[in-house]
C-alpha positions in Angstrom: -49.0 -68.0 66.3 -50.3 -69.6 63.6 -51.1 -73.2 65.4 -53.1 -71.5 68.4 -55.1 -69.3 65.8 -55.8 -72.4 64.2 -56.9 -74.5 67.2 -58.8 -71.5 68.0 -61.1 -71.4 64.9 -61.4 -75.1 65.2 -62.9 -75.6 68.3 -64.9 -72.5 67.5 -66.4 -73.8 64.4 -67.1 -76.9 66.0 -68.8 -74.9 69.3 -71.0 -72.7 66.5 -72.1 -76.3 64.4 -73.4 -77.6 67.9 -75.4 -74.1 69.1 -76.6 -72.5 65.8 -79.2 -74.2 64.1 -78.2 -74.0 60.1 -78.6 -71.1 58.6 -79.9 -69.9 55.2 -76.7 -69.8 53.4 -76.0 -73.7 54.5 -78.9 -75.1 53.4 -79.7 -73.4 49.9 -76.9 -72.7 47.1 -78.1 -69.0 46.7 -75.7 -68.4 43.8 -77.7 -71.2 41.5 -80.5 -69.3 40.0 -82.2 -67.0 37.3 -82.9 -63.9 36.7 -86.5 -62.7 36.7 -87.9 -59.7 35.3 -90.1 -57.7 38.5 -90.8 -54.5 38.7 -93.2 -54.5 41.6 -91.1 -55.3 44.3 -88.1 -53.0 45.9 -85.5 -53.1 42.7 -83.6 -51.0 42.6 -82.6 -49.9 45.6 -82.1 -46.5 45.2 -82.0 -44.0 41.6 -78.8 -42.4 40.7 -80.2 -39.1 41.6 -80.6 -39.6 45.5 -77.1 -40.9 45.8 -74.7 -37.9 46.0 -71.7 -40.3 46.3 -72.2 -42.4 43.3 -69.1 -42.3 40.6 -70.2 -40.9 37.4 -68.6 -44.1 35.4 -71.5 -45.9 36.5 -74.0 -43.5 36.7 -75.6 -44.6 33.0 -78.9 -43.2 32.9 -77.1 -39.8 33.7 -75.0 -40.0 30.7 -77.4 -40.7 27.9 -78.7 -44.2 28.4 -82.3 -44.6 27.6 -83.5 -47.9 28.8 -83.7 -48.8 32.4 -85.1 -52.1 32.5 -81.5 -53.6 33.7 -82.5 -52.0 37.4 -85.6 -54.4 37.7 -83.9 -58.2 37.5 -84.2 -60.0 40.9 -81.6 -62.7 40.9 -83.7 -65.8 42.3 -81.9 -68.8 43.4 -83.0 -71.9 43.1 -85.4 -73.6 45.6 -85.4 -70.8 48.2 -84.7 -66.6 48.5 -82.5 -64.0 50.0 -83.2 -61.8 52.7 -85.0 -58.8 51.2 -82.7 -55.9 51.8 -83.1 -54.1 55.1 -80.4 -50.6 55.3 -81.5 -49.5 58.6 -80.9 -53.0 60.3 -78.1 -53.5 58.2 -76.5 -50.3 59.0 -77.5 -51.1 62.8 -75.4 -54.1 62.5 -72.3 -52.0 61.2 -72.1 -49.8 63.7 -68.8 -48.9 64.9 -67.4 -51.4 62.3 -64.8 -50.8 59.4 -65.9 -52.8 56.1 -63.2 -52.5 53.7 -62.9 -53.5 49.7 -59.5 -54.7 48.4 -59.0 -55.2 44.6 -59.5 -53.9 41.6 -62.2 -51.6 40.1 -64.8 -54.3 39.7 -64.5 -54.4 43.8 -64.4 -50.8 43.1 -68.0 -50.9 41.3 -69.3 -53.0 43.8 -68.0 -50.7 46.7 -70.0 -47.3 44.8 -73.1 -50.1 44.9 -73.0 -50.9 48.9 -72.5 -47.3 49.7 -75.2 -46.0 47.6 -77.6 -48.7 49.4 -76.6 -48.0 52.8 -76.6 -44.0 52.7 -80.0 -43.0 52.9 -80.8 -45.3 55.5 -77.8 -43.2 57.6 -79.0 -40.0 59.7 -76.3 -37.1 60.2 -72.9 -35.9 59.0 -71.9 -38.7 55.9 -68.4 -37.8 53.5 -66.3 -39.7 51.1 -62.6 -39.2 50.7 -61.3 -40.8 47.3 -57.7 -38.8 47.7 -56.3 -41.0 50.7 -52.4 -42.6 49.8 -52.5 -41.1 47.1 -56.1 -42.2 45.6 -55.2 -45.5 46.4 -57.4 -45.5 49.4 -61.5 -44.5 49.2 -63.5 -44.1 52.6 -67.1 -43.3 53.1 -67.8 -42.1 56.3 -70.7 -42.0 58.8 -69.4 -40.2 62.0 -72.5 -40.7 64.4 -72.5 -44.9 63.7 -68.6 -44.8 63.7 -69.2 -46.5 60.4 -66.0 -46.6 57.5 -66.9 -48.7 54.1 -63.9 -48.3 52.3 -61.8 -49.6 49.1 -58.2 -50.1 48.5 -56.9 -50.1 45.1 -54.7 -53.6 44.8 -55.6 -54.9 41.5 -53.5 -57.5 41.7 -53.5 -58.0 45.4 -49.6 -57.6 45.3 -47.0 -55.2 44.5 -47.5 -54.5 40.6 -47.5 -51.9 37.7 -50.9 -51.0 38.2 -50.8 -50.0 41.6 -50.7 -46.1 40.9 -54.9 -46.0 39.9 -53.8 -43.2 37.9 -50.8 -44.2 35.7 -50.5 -47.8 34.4 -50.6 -49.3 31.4 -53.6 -51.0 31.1 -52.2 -54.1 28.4 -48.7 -54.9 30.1 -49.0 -57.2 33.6 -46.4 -56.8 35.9 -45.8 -57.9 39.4 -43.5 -58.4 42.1 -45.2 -61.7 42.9 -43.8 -62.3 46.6 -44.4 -58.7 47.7 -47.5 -57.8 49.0 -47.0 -55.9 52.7 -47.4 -52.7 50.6 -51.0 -52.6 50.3 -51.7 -55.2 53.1 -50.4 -52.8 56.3 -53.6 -50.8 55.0 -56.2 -53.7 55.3 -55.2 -55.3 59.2 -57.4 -53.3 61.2 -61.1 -54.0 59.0 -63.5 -56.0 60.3 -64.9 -57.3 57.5 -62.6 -57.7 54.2 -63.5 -58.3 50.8 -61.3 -59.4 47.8 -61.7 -59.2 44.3 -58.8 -59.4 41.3 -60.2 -61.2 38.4 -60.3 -58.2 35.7 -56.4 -57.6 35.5 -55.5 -61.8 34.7 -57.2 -61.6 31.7 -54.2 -61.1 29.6 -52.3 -64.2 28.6 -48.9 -63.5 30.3 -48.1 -61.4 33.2 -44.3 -60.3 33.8 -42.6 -61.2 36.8 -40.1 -59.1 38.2 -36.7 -61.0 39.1 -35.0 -58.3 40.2 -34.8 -55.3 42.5 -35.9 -51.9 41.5 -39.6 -50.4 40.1 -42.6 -52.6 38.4 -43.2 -49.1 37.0 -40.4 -49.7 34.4 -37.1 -49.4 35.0 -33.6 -49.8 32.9 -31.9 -52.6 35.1 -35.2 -54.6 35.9 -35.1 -58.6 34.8 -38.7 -60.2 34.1 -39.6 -63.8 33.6 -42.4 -64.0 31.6 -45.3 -66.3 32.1 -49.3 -67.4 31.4 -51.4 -65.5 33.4 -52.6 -68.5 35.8 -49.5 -69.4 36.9 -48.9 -65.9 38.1 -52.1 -65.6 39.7 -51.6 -68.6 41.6 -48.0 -67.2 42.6 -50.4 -64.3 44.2 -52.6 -65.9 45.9 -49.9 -68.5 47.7 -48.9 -64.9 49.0 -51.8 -63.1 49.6 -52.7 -66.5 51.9 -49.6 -66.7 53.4 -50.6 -62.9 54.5 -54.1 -63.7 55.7 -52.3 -66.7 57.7 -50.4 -64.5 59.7 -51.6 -61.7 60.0 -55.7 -62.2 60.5 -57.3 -63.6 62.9 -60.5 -65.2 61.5 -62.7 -65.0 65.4 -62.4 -61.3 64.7 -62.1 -60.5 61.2 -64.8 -62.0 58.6 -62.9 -62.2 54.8 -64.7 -63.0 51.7 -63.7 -63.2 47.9 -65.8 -62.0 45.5 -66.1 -64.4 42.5 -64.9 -63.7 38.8 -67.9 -61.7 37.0 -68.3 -62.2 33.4 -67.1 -59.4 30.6 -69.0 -59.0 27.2 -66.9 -57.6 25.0 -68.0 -60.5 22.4 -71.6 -60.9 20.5 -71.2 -64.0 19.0 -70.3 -65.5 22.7 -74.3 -65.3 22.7 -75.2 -65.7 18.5 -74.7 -62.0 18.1 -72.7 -61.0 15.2 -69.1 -60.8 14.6 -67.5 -56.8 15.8 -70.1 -56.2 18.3 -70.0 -56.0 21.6 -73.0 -55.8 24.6 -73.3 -52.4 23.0 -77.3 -52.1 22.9 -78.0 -54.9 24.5 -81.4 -54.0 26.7 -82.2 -57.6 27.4 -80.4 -60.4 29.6 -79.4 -63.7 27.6 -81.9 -66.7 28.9 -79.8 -69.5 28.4 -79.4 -71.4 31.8 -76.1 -73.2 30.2 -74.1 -70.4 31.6 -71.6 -70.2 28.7 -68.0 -69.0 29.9 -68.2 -65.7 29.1 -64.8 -63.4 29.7 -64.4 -65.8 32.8 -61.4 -68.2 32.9 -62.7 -71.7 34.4 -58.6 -72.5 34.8 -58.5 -69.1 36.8 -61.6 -69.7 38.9 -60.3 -73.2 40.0 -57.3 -72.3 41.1 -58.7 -69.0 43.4 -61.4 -71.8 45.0 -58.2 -74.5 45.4 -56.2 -71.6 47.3 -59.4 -70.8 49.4 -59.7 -74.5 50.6 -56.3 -74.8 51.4 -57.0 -72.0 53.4 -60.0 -73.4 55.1 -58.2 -77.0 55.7 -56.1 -74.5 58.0 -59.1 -72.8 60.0 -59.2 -69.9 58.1 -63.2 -69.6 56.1 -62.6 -67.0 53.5 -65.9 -67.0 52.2 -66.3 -66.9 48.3 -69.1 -64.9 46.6 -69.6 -66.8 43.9 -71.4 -64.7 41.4 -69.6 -65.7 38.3 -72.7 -67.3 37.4 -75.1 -64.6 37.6 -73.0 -62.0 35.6 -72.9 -64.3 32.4 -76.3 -63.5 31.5 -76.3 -59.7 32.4 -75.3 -58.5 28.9 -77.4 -55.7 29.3 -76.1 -54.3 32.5 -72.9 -52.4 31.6 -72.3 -48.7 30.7 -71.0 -49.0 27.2 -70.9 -45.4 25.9 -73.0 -44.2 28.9 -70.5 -42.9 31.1 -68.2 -40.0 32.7 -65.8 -39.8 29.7 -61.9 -38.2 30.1 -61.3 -37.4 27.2 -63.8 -36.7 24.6 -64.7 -40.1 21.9 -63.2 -39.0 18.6 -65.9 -38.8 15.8 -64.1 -41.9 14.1 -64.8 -43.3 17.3 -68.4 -42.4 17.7 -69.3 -44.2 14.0 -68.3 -47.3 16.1 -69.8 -47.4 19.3 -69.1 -51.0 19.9 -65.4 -50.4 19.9 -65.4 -48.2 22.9 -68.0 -49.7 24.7 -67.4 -50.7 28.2 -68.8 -54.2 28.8 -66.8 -55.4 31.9 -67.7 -52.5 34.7 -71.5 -52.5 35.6 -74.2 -49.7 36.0 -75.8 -48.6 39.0 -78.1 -49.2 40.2 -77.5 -52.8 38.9 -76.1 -56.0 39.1 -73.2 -55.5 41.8 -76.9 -54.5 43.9 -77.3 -58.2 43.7 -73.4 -59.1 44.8 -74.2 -57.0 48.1 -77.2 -58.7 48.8 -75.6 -61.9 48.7 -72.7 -60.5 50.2 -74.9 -59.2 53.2 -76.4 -62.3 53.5 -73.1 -64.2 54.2 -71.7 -61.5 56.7 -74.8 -61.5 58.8 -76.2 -65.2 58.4 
């Protein structure tokens, strides 16, 4: 199966390089660039208030934050632009098509962002359900396009402890690291499909389970312990072994988004020691794109596994925005969020120790991701 899909894309890609002139995503690098400060143009791309969908962890200027400047930085690539945003065509294009988000809830984030841009732009009968397998599985709906943009919870892409999005322990990695048909039955039947797991490698080690039985914790269990990129590689050999056989790349377009930077640090950018993006209003200038909460080991091993992939006839397309998250400081929710339990008042002296600097607010940044994103899946 796996030669004749192969000789397929082959001779396809070759057929495409002769009749299509080069697109806009060949010939410019659109995720080399800056950020630029405009507020006459179309940012955002929609207020928090006219998107009924939009989950309140992100919804910052609902819950208390002042400053909305973050909404109003156009990413601008080097030496060329984007295509401006467009929901109707883009929603055209979608039609009777099922666009599905696999990872963790940074893919999560960026799934709220593409289905608060596309809404409006969506006449008649529109729902969500967030409580599919068990709230693992999140579908927006619009019945008269036969549209479904959905997200799968998989924050490790394979069989781990953090599968149940409800209860897991959010500082112990575990993972069954050759099991991944779990989640993956879910996924085979998208037409588009986009990966992200970046957020949950940031611990040092990650546990491998040896044995049978539970990654939830289990009496019997037998775990090998080891650094995080090792494991991580381990899950993507499997989670491309999976694509290999089980998608066929002349129907299905796959993309992985890239690592996006956390700023849970101030003096990562001269700030002072203890604080966090906490109050941050302005993006850091710099153009040396310091390696903020990203792991260059990490990234070039998830760009190694996607070449391999491609050397086989399989394009999973990266998203490489690692590079225009390190700047947006001032883009995350910190305090200003849904909360689930109320901050103590020890807590509240010491708003940089409960801030949340790795999710993003919307509208905001991950805006930018599915412009970029668009851009790929429709060049």
């Amino acid at each position: 199966m796996n030669t004749n899909t192969n000789t397929r894309v082959l001779d396809h890609q070759r057929r495409l390089k002769i009749a299509v002139p080069p697109s806009l995503t060949d010939t410019c690098d659109l995720f080399s660039g800056k950020w630029v400060y405009d507020n006459k143009t179309h940012y955002p791309l929609y207020k928090e208030d006219e998107c009924p969908f939009l989950n309140g962890d992100l919804a910052c200027l609902t819950y208390g934050r002042k400053d909305s400047k973050y909404q109003k930085w156009r990413w601008q690539p080097h030496g060329c632009d984007f295509p401006t945003f467009d929901g109707k065509a883009v929603v055209e294009k979608l039609r009777g098509k099922r666009l599905l988000f696999v990872g963790d809830s940074i893919n999560r984030n960026q799934w709220d962002s593409m289905i608060c841009m596309l809404q409006s732009s969506i006449p008649g009968v529109k729902k969500v359900d967030n409580g599919a397998l068990n709230g693992t599985l999140y579908s927006f709906k619009a019945l008269e396009y036969n549209i479904s943009v959905d997200y799968y919870w998989a924050p490790m892409l394979v069989e781990s402890n953090g599968d149940d999005p409800f209860n897991h322990r959010p500082h112990l990695r575990a993972i069954r690291s050759k099991s991944i048909k779990k989640h993956a039955k879910h996924w085979v039947n998208a037409d588009i499909l986009i990966f992200n797991s970046c957020l949950w490698w940031r611990l040092p080690t990650v546990s491998l389970l040896k044995s049978a039985g539970s990654v939830m914790g289990g009496s019997n269990e037998v775990f090998e312990v080891v650094d995080s990129p090792i494991a991580y590689k381990m899950a993507l050999q499997t989670w491309s072994k999976w694509v290999l056989n089980h998608i066929d790349p002349l129907k299905t377009k796959m993309f992985y988004m890239g690592h996006t930077a956390a700023h849970a640090w101030a003096t990562d950018w001269g700030g002072k020691k203890q604080e966090t993006c906490y109050g941050e209003t302005e993006p850091a200038m710099d153009e040396r794109f310091p390696e903020i909460g990203t792991d260059p080991h990490i990234l070039r091993i998830l760009e190694s596994s996607l070449s391999k992939l491609k050397a086989k006839g399989v394009n999973v397309q990266m998203i490489n925005i690692t590079q225009l998250t390190q700047r947006r400081r001032d883009a995350h929710p910190t305090v200003h969020r849904k909360l689930w339990r109320p901050f103590t008042e020890e807590q509240k002296k010491n708003p940089h120790s409960i801030s949340d600097c790795a999710h993003w607010c919307l509208p905001g940044v991950p805006d930018i991701w599915n412009e970029l994103l668009l851009a790929y899946i429709f060049r």
